[in-house]
N, C-alpha and C positions, 0 to 999 in steps of 0.2 A: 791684502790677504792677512788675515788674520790664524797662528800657529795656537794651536792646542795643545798641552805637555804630551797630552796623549797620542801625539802625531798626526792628528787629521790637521788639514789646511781648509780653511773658507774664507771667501770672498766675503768681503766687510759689505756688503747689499745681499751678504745670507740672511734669512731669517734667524738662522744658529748665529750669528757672528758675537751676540753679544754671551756664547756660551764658553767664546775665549778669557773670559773674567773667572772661568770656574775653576775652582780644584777638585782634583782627583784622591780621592781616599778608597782607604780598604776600610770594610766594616767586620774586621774576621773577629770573632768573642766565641769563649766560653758559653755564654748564657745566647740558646738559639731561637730566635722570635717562633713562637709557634701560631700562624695566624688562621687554626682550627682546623685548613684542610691540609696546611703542608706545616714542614720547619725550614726556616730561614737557616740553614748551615751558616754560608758567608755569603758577603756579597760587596761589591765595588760602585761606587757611585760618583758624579760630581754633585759637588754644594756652590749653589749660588751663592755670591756676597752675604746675605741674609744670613748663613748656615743652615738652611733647609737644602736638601736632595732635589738638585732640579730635573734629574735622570739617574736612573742606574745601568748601568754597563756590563756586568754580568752581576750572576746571582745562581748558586747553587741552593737547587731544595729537593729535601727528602719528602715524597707523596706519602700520607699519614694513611692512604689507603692500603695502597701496595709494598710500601717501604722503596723505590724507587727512588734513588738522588739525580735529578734531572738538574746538569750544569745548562745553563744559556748563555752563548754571547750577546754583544752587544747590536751584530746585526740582525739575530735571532730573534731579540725580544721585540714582543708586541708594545709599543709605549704606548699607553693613553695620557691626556693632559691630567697631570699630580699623579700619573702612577702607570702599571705595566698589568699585564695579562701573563699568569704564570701556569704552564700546561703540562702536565707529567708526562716524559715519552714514551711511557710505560703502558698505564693506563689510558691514559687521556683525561683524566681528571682535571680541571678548569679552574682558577680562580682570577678572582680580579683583587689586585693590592694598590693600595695606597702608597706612594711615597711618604708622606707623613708616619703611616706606620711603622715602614721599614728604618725611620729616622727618630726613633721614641727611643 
């Protein structure tokens, strides 16, 4: 079994296992990524070996439509491969991010 800082536990024949290699950072700044349909407030992610975001775990964003700051957790979010689906609960306003952006 393999421990995460984060406190999940997995089985070393997880797929995730090898996400026990990852660190946990906060990406909280002054300067808030705006990626045209929301702003990136803050947001917590792991980085792979590499130092690339190989997931994010939560993420608070304000909808540039409604003004709405929609927090997600980590079970909340929608992951896609290099990146996540970020949805106002407001509106419902949709976008699809990048992990690389979030990581610029």
């Amino acid at each position: 079994m393999a421990r995460l800082d984060a406190g999940i536990t997995l089985a070393w024949n997880s797929p995730y296992a090898r996400l026990a290699t990852l660190t946990v950072r906060s990406f909280e700044t002054d300067l808030m990524i705006d990626t045209g349909v929301f702003r990136i407030r803050d947001f917590q992610a792991a980085k792979g070996p590499d130092g690339a975001i190989a997931y994010v775990q939560t993420i608070h964003a304000e909808c540039k439509s409604c003004g709405h700051i929609t927090c997600i957790e980590e079970r909340d979010i929608q992951q896609l491969f290099g990146g996540l689906v970020v949805k106002c609960e407001n509106c419902a306003t949709v976008q699809t991010l990048s992990n690389a952006a979030l990581g610029r």
